[in-house]
C-alpha positions in Angstrom: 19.9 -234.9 28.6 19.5 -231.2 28.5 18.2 -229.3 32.0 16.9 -225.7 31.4 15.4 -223.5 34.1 12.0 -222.7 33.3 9.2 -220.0 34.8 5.9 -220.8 35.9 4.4 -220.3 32.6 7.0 -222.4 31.1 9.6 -220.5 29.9 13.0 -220.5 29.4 15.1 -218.2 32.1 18.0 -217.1 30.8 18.9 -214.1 32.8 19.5 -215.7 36.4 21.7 -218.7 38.0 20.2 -221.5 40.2 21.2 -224.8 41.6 19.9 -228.0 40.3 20.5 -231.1 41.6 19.8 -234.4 39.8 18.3 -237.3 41.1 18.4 -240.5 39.2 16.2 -243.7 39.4 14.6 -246.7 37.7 17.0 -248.6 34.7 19.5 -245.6 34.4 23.4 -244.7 35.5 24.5 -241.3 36.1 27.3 -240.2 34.1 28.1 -237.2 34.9 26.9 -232.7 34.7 28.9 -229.8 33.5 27.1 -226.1 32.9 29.2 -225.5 30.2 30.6 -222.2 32.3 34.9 -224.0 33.1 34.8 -221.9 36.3 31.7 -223.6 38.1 32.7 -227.0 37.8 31.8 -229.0 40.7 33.6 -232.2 39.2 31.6 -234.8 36.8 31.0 -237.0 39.4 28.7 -234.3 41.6 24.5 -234.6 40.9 24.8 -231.0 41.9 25.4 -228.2 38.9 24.9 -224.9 39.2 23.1 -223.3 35.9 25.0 -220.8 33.8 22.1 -218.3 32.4 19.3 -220.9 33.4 
């Protein structure tokens, strides 16, 4: 799964950096969140990512 920050109007925002923490129910497992940015890393294991350019 792929999380993008998106406007009000439903856009993509690609010119700011939020938080976004992931909450998993139902059938599913948790496996793991990276923003692709190697100096925010948080660890796999956290629900909590922060975005890198939305």
């Amino acid at each position: 799964m792929v999380a993008q920050l998106i406007d009000k109007h439903g856009n993509e925002v690609k010119n700011t950096e939020d938080q976004i923490t992931f909450k998993i129910s139902g059938e599913h497992r948790f496996l793991g969140t990276d923003c692709g940015d190697s100096t925010k890393l948080n660890g796999f294991n956290s629900k909590t990512v922060n975005t890198n350019f939305g």
